[in-house]
N, C-alpha and C positions, 0 to 999 in steps of 0.2 A: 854557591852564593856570590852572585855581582855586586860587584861596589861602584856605583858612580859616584864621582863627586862632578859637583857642577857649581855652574855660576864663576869659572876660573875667567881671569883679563890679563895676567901677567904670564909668561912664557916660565918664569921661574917656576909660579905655582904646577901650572900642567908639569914641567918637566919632574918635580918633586912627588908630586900626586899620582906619576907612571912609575915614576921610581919605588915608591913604597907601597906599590900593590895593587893601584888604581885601576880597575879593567876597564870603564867608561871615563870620562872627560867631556864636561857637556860647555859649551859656549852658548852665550846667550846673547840671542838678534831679538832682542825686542828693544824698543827705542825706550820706554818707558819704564824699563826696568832699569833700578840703579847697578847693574851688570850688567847692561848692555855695552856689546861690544861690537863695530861694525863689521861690515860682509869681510874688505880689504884685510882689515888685523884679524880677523878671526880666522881666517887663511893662513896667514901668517905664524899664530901661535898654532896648527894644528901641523905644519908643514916638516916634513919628514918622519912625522911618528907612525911607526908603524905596529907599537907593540900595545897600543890602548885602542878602545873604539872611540870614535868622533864623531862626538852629537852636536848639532848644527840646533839649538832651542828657539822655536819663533812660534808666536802668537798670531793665527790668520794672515800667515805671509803669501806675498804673491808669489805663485807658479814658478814662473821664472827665476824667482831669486832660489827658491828652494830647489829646484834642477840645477841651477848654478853651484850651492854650496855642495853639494852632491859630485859634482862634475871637478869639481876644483879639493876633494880629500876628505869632505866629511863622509862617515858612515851609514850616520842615520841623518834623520829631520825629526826629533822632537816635536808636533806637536800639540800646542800648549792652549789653544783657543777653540775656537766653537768649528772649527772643521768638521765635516764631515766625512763621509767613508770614500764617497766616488772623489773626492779632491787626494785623500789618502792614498786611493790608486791612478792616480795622475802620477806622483809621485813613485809611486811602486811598492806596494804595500808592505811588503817584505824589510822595506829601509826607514818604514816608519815608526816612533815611538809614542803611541797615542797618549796623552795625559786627559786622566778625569779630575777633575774638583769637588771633593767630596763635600755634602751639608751632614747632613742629621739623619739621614736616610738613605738606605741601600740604592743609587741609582742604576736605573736596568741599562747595561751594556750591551748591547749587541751582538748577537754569536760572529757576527763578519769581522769584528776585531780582533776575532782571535790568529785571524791570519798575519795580522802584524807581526813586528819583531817581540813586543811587548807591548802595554800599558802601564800606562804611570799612576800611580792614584796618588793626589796630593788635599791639601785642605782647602777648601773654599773659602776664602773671603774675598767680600765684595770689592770691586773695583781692580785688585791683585789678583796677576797670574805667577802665582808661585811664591818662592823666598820669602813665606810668612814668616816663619820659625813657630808655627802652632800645628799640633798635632791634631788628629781627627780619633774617630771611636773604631780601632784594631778588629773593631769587628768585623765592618764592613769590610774591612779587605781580607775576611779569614771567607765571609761568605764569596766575594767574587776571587779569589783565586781557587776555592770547593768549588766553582762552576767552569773550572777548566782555562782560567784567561793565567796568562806569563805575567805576575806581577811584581815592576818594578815599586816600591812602595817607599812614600814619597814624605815630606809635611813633617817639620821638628823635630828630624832624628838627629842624635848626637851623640857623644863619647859615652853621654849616661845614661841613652834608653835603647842605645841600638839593638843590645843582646837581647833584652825584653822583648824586644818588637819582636826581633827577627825570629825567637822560639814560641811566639804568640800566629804569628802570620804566616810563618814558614815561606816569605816569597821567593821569587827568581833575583831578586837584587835586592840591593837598599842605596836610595839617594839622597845626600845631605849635601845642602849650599851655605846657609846662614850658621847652622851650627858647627863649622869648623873655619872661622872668621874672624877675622880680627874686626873688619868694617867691609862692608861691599867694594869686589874686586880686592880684597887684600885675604888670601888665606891666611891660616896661623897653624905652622908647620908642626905644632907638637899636638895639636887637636886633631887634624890631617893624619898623623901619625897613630894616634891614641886610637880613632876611629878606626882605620883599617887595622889597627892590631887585632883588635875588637873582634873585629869579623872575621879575620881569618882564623885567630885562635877558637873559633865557636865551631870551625868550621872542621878541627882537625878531633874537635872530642868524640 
């Protein structure tokens, strides 16, 4: 079981969030999100970690800039907008983390996505990508990871539903941003804490 935590902007949080068990670390390049963080710092806070993977979160970014974060220490590219598959493999599909937006209904994924590293399924609301802190129907993601996809599973997980989720979904991961926060860009070390206990102790029953 994966734990990403994301939406990190201070160097402390990342270094905290590797420290107690964090396997992913996700930075976020979207301008419009209240953690967003730019290309330059996000470089910065990812720079000599070698023992976390480093996800590079952008919404419909240019080519370039995403071969850039790649080139410069992130692991993957998250993602997070209406991309499609042939832009996926520009990138190299292997380094990608596709995210879906989940509504009310199982939407059809594509078998070519299963060559990614994963997919994310998070919750849909309008106008936001991501960091809602509202959860979606566990169903849907029990039917698309029974269809064979890596899922990282995404949308209001926190200290008090992760275990539910995780023994209802059975995913490849679990990612939480909003619910282990004090305010966007400010972790809160004992919910950080609380969460990954969470998982790991689930992990050893």
């Amino acid at each position: 079981m994966k734990i990403k935590i994301c939406g990190l902007c201070r160097r402390e949080d990342v270094d905290y969030a590797i420290s107690e068990g964090a396997d992913y670390i996700g930075i976020i390049l979207y301008k419009k999100s209240p953690r967003y963080v730019d290309p330059e710092r996000a470089v910065n806070l990812i720079k000599d970690i070698s023992n976390a993977k480093k996800v590079a979160v952008m919404v419909n970014p240019n080519i370039d800039l995403a071969l850039d974060m790649l080139n410069r220490g992130f692991d993957f590219i998250q993602l997070h907008g209406d991309e499609d598959y042939e832009f996926a493999e520009k990138i190299g599909i292997e380094r990608v983390i596709k995210a879906f937006r989940i509504k009310e209904e199982t939407p059809k994924i594509e078998k070519v996505w299963k060559k990614a590293h994963a997919i994310l399924l998070d919750t849909y609301k309008k106008d936001s990508y991501g960091g809602t802190g509202q959860t979606f129907n566990w169903n849907i993601a029990c039917q698309i990871r029974e269809e064979g996809f890596r899922v990282f599973l995404s949308g209001g997980l926190n200290p008090l539903n992760v275990i539910h989720a995780i023994e209802k979904v059975k995913p490849f991961g679990v990612d939480v941003s909003s619910g282990v926060e004090l305010k966007p860009c400010m972790k809160d070390k004992k919910l950080v804490s609380e969460f990954i206990r969470k998982v790991k102790e689930l992990k050893h029953d």
